[in-house]
Backbone as a printed PyTorch tensor [residue, N CA C, xyz], in Angstrom:
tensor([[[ -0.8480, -31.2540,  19.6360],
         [  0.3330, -30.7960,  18.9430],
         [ -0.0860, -29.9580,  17.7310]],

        [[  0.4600, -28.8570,  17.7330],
         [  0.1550, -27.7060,  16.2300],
         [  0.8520, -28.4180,  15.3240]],

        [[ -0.4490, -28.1750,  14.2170],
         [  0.4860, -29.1200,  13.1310],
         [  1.1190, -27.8560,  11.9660]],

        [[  1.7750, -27.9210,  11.4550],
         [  2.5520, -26.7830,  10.6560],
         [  2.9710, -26.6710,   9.6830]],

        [[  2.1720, -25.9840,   8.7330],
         [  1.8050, -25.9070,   7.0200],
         [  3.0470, -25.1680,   6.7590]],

        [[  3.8940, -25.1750,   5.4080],
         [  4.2850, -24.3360,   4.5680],
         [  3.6700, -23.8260,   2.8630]],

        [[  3.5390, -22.7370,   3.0330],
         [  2.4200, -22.7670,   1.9200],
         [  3.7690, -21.5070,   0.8090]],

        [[  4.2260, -22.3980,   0.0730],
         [  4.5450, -21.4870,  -0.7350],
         [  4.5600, -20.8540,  -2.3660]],

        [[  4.6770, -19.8130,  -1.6320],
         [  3.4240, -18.6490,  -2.7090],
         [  5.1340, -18.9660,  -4.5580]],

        [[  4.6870, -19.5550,  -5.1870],
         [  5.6850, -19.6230,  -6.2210],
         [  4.8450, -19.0860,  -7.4870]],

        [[  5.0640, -17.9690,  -8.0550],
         [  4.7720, -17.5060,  -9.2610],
         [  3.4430, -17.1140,  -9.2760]],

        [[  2.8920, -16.7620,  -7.7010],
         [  1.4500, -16.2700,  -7.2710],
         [  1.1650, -15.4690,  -6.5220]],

        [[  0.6680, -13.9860,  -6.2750],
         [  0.7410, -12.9390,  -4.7840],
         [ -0.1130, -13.2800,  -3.8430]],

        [[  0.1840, -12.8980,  -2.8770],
         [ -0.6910, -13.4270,  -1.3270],
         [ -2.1570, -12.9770,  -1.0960]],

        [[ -1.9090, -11.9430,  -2.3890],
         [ -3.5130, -11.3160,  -2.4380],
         [ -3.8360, -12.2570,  -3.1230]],

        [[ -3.7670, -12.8430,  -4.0520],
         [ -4.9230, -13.8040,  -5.1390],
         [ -4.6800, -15.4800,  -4.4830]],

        [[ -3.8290, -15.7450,  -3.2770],
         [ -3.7160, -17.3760,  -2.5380],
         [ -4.3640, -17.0150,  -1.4410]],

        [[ -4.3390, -15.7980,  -0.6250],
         [ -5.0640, -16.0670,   0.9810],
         [ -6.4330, -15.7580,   1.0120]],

        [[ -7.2490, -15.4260,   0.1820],
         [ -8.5560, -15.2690,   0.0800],
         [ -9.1230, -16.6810,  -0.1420]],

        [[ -8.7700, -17.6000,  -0.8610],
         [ -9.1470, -18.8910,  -0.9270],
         [ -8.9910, -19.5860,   0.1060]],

        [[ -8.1820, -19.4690,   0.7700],
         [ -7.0770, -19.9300,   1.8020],
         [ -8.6410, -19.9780,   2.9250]],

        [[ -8.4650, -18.6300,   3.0020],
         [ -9.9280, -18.1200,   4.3380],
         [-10.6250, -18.7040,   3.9490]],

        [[-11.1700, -18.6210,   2.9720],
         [-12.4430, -18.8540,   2.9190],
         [-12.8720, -20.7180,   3.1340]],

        [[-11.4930, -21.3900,   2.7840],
         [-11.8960, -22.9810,   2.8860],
         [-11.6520, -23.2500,   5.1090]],

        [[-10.8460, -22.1290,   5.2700],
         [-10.7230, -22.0610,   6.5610],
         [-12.0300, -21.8280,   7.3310]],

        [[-12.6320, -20.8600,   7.0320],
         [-14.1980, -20.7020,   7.5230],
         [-14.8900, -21.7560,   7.1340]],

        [[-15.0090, -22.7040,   6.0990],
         [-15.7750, -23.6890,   5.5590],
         [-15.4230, -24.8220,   6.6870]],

        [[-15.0610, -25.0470,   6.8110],
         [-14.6500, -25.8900,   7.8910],
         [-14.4290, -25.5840,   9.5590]],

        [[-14.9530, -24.5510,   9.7690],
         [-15.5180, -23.4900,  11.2030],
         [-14.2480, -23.2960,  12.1750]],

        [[-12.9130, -23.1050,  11.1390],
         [-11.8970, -22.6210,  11.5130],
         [-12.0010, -20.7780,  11.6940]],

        [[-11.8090, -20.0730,  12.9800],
         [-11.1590, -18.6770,  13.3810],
         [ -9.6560, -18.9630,  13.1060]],

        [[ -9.3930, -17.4610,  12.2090],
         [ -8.0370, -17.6240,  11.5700],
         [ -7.6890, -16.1340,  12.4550]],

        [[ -6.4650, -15.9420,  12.6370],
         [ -5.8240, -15.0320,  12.8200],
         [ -4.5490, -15.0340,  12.0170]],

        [[ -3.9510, -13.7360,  10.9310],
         [ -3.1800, -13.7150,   9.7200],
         [ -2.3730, -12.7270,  10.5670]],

        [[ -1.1590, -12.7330,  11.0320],
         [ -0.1420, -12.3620,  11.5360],
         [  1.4760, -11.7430,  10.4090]],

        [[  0.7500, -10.4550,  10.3110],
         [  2.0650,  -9.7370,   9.0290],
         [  3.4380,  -8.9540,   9.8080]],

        [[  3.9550,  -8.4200,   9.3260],
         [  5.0670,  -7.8980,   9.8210],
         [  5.0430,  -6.0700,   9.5610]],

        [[  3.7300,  -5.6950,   8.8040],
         [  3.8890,  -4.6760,   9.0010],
         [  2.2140,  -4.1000,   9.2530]],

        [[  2.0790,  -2.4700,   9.3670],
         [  0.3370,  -2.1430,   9.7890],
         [  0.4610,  -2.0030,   8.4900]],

        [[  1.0510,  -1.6870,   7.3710],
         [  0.9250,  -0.9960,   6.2060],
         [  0.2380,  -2.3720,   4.9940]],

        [[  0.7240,  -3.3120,   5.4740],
         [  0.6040,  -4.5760,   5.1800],
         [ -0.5570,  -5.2670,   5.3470]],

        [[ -1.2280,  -5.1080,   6.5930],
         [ -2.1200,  -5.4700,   7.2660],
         [ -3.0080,  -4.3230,   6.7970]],

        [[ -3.4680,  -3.3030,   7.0690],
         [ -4.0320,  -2.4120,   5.5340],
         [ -4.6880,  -2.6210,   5.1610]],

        [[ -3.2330,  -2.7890,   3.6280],
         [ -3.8050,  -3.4690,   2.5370],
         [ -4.3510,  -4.8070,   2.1000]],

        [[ -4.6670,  -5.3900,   3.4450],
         [ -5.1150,  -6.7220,   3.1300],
         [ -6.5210,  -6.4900,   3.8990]],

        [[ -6.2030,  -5.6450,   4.8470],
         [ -7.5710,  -5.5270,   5.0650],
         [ -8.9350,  -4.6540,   3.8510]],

        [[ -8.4380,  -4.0070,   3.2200],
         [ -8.7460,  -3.3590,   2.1730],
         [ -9.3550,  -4.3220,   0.7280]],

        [[ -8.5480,  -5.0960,   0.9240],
         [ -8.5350,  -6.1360,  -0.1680],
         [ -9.6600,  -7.5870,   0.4620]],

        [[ -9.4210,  -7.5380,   1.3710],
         [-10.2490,  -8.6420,   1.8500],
         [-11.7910,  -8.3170,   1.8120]],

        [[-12.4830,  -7.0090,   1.5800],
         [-13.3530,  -6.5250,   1.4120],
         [-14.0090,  -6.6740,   0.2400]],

        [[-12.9620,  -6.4360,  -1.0060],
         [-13.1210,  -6.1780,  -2.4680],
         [-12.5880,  -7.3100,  -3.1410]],

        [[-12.2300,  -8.2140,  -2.6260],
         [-11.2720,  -9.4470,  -3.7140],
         [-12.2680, -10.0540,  -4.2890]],

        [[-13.2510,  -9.7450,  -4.4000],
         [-14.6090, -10.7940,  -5.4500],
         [-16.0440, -10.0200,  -5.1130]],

        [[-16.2640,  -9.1830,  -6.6410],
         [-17.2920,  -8.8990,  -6.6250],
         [-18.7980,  -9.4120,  -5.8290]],

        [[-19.0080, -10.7520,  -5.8880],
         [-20.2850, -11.4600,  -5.0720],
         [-20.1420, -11.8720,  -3.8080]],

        [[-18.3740, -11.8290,  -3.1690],
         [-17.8610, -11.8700,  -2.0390],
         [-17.5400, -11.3030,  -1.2310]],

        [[-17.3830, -11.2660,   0.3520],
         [-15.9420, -10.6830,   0.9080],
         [-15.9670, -11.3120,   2.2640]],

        [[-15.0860, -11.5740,   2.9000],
         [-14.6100, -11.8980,   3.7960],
         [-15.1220, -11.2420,   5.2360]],

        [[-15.5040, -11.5990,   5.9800],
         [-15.5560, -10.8820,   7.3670],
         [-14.2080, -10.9260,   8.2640]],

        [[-14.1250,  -9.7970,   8.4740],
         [-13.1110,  -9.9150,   9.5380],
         [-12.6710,  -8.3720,  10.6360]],

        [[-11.7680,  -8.4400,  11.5290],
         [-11.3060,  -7.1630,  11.8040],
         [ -9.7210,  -7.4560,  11.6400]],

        [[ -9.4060,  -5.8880,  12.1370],
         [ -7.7620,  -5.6840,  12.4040],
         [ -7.6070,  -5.2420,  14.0110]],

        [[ -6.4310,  -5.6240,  14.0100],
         [ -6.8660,  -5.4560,  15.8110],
         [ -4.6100,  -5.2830,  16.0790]],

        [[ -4.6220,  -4.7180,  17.1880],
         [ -3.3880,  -4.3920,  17.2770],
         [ -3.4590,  -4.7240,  19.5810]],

        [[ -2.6380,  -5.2270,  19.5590],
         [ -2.5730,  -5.6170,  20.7020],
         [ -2.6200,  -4.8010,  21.8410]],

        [[ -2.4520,  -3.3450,  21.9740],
         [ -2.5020,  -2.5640,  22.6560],
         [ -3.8600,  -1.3800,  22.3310]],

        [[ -4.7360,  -2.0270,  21.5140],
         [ -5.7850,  -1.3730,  20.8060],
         [ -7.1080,  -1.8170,  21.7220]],

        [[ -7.4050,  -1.4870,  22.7460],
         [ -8.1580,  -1.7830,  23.3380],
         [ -9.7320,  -1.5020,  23.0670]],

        [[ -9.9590,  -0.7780,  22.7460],
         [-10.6820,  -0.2230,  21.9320],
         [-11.8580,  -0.7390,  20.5980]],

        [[-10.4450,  -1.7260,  19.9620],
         [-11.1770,  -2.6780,  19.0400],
         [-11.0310,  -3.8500,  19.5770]],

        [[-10.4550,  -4.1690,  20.6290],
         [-10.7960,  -5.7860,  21.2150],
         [-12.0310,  -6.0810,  21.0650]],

        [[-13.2040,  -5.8080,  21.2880],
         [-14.7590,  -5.6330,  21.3640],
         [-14.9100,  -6.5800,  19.7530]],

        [[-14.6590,  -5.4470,  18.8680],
         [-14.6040,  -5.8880,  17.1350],
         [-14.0540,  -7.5920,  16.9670]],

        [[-12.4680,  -7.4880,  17.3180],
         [-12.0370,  -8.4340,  16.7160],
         [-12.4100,  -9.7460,  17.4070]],

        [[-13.0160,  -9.8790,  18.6140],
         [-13.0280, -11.0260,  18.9430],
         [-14.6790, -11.5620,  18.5360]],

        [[-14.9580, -10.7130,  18.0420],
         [-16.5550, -11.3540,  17.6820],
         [-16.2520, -11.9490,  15.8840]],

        [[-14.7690, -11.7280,  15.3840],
         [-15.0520, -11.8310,  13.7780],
         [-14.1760, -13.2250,  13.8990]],

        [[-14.4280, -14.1020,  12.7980],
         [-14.1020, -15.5950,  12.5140],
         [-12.6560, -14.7000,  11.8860]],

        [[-11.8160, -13.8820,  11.5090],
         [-10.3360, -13.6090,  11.0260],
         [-10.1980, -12.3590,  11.3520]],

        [[ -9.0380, -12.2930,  11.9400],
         [ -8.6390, -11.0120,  12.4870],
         [ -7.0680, -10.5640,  11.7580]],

        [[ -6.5370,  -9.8130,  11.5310],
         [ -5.8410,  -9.4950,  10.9400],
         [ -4.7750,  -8.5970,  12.1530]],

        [[ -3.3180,  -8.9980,  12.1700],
         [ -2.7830,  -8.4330,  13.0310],
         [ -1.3040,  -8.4880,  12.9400]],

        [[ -0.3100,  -7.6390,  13.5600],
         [  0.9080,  -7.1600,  13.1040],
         [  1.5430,  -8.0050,  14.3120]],

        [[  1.0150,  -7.9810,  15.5670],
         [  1.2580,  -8.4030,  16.6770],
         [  1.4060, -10.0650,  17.1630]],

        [[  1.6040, -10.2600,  18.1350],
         [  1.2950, -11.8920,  19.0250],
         [ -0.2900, -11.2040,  19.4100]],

        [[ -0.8170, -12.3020,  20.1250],
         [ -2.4030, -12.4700,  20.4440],
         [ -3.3610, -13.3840,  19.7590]],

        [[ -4.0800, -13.2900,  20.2940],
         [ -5.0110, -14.0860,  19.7730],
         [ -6.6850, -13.7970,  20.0270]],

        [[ -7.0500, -12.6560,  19.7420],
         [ -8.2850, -11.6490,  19.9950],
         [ -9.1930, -12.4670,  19.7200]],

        [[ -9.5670, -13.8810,  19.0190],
         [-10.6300, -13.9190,  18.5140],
         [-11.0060, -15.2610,  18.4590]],

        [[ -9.9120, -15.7070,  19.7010],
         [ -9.6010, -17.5160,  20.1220],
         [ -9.3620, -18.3730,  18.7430]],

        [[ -8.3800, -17.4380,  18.0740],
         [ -8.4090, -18.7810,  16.5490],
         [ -7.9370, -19.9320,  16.9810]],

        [[ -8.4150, -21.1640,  15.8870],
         [ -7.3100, -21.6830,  16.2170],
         [ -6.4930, -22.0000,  14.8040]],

        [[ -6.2860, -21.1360,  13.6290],
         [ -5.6990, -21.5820,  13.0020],
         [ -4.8460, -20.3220,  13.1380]],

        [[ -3.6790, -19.5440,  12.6070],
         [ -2.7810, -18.8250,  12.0290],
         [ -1.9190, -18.9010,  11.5900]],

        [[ -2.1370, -17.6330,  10.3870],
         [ -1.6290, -17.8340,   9.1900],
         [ -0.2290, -16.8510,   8.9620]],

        [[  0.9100, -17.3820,   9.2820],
         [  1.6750, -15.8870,   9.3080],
         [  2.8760, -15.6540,   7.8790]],

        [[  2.6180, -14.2160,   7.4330],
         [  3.1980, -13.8990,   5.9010],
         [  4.2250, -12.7710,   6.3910]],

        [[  5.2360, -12.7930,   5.4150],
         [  6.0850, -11.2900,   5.6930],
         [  6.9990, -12.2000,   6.2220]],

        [[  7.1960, -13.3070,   6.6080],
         [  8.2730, -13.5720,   7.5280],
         [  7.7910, -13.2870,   9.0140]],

        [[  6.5880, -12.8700,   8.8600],
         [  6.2510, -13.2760,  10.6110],
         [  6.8660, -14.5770,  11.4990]],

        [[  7.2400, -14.0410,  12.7280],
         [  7.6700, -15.2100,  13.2670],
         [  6.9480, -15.7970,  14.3420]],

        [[  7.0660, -17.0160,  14.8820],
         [  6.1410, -17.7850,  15.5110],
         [  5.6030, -17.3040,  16.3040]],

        [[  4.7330, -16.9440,  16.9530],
         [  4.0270, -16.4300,  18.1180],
         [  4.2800, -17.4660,  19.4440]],

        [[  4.5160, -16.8550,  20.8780],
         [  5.0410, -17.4010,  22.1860],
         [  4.0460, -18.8250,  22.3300]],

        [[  2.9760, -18.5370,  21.7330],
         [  1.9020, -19.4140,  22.0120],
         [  1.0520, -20.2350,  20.6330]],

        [[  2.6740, -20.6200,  20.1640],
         [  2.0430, -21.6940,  19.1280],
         [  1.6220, -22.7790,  19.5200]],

        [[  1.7770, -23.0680,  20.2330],
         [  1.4330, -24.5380,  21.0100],
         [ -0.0300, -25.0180,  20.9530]],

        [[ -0.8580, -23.3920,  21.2570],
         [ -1.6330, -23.1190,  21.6510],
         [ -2.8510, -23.3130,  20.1650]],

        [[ -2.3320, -23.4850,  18.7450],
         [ -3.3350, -23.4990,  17.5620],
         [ -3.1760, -24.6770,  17.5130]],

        [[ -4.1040, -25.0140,  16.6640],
         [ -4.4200, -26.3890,  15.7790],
         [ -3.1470, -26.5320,  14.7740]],

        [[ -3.3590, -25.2870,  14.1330],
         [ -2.5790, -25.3020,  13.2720],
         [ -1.7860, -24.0340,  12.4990]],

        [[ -0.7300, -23.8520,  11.9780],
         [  0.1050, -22.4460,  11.7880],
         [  0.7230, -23.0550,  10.4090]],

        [[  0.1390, -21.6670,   9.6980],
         [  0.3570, -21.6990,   8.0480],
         [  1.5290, -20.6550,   7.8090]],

        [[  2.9090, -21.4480,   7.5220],
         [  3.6540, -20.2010,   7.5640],
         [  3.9200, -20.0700,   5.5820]],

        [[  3.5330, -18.8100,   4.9010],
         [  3.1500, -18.3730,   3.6920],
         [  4.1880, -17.6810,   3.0540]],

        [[  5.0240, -18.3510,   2.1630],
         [  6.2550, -17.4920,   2.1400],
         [  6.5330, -17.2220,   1.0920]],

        [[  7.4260, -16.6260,  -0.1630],
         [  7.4720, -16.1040,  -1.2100],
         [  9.2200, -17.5420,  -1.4220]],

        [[  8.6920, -18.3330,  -2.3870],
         [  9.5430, -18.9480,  -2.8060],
         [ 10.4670, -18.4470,  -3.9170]],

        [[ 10.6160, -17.3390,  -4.2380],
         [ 11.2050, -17.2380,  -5.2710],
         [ 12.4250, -16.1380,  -4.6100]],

        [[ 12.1730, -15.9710,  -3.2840],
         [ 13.2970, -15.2410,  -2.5660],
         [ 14.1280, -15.8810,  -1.8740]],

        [[ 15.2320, -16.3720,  -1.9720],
         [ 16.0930, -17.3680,  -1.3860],
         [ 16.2900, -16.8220,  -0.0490]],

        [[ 16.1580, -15.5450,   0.3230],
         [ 16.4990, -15.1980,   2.1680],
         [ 15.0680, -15.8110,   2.5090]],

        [[ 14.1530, -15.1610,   2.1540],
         [ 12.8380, -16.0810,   2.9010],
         [ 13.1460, -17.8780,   3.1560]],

        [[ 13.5770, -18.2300,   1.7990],
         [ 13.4000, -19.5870,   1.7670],
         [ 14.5100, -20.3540,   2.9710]],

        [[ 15.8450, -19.2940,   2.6540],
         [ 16.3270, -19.8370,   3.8160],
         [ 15.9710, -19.4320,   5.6940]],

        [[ 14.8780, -18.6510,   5.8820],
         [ 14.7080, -17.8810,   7.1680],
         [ 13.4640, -19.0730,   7.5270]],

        [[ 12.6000, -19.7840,   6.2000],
         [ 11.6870, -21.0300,   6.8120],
         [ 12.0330, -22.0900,   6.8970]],

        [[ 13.4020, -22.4630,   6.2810],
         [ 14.0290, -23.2940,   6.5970],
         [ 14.5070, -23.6490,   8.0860]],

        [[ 15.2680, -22.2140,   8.6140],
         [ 15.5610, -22.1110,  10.2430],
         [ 14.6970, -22.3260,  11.0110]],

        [[ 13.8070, -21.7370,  10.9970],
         [ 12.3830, -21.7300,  11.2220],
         [ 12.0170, -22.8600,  11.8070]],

        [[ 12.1090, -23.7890,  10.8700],
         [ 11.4310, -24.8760,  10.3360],
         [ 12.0570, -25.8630,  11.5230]],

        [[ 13.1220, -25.8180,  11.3280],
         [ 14.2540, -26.4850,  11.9040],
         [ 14.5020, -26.3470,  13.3010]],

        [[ 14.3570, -24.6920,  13.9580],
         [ 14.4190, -24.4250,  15.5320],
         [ 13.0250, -24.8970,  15.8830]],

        [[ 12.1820, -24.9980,  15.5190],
         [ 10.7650, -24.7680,  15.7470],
         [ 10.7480, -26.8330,  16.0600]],

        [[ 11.2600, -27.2590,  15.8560],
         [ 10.9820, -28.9970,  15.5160],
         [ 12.1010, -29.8770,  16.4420]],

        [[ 13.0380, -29.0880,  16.5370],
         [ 14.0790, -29.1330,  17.2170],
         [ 14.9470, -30.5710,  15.7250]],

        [[ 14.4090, -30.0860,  14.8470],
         [ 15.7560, -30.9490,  13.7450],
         [ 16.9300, -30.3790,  13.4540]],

        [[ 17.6390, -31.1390,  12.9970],
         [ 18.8970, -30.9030,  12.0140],
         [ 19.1340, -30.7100,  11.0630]],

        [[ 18.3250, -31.7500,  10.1780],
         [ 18.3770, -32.1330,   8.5840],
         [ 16.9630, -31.6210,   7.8710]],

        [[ 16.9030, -31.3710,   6.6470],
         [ 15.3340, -31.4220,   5.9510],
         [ 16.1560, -31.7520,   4.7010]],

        [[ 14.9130, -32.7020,   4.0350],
         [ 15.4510, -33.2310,   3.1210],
         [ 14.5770, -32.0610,   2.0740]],

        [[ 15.1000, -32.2350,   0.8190],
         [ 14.2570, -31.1430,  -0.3090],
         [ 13.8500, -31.9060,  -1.6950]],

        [[ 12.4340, -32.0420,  -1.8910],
         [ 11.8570, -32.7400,  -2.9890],
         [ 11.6020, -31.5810,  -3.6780]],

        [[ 11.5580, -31.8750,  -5.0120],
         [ 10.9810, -30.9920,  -5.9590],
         [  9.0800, -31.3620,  -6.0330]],

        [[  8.6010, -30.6230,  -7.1080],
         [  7.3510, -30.8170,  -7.3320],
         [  7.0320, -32.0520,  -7.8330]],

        [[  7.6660, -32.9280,  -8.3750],
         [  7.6510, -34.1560,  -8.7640],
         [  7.7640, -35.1310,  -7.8450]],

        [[  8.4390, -34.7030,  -6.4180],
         [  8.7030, -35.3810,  -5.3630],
         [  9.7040, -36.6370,  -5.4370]],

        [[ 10.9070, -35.9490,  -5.8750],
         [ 12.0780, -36.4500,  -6.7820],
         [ 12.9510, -35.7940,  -5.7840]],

        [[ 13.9950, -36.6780,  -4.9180],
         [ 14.5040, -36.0390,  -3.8130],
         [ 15.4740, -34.4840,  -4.9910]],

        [[ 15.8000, -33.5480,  -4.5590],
         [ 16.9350, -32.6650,  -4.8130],
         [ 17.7170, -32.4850,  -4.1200]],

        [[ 17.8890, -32.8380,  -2.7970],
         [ 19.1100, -32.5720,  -1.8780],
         [ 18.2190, -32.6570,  -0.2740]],

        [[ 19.3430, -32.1490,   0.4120],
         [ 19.3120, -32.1750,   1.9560],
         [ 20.1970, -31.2070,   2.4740]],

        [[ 19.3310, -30.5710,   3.0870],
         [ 20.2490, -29.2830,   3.7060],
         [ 20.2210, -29.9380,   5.1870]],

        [[ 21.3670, -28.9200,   6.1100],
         [ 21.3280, -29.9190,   7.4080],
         [ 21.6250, -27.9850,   8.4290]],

        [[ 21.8630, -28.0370,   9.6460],
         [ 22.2960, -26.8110,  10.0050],
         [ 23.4230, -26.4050,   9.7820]],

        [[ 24.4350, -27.2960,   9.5670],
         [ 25.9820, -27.1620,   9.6700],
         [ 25.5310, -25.9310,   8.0790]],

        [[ 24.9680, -26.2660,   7.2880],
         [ 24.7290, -25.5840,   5.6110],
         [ 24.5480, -24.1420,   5.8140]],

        [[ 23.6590, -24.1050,   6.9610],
         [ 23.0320, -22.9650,   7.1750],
         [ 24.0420, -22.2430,   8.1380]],

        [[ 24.8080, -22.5860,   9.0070],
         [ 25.6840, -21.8220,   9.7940],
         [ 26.9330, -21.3010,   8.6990]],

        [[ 27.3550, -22.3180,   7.8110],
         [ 28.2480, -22.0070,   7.0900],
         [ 27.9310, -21.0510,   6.1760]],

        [[ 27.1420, -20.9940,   5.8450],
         [ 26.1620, -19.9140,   4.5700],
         [ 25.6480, -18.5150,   5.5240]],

        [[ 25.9500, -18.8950,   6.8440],
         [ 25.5110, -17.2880,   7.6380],
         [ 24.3030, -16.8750,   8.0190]],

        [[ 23.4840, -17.9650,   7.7300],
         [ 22.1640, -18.0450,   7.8620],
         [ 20.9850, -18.1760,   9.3390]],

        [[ 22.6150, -18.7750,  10.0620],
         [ 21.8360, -18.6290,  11.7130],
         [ 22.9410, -18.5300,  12.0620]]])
């Protein structure tokens, strides 16, 4: 069974949380595949994943599903970077940002980090759905950081609010 992280990014950018992120992922002889919603996106992270620490950088490729070409590349690198579904490089972890949505073959990881910007209430409510179709629930209850209940949203909240 994939087990299924929410990692959210509150008062921090995805450039200065997913470089740590990888790197404890490789420490532990996890292949990650990071699943964005745009190439422009994917980019600049590939760009950044190069340069995010002077004595560091990350190995990885970018790979696009109809890119045949770099299949060769991405399946030899421990993180592949991609806009698409696939899985070029047999991960088994992925990490998906932008509001990426689940890939046909989640079943198929260990584990799926979905990375979201908490301070945007459409995101917060789109991982909520998410959260919810994906589990087949109804209800999620909502703790604060103190782990002090704050409420319970249910679907009826979310249909009424327009949200699915």
């Amino acid at each position: 069974m994939t087990e299924v992280l929410f990692y959210h990014l509150q008062n921090m950018s995805l450039e200065s949380v997913l470089p740590p992120l990888l790197e404890k992922s490789l420490e532990r002889g996890w292949r990650v595949v990071v699943q964005s919603t745009s190439q422009e996106r994917t980019d600049a992270l590939d760009a950044h994943l190069w340069t995010y620490r002077d004595d560091s950088f990350l190995p990885h490729a970018t790979w696009r599903g109809g890119d045949a070409g770099r299949a060769g590349d991405a399946q030899d690198q421990p993180i592949v970077l991609a806009v698409e579904e696939g899985n070029p490089n047999r991960a088994n972890v992925r990490f998906l940002i932008d509001n990426a949505v689940l890939p046909a073959d989640a079943e198929a990881y260990e584990r799926m980090v979905l990375v979201f910007n908490g301070d945007d209430a459409d995101a917060l409510a789109a991982e909520a759905v998410l959260l919810m179709e994906t589990h087949r629930i109804t209800s999620l209850i909502i703790v604060g950081a103190d782990e002090v209940l704050v409420g319970a949203l249910n679907v009826h909240d979310l249909l009424r609010a327009g949200v699915v």
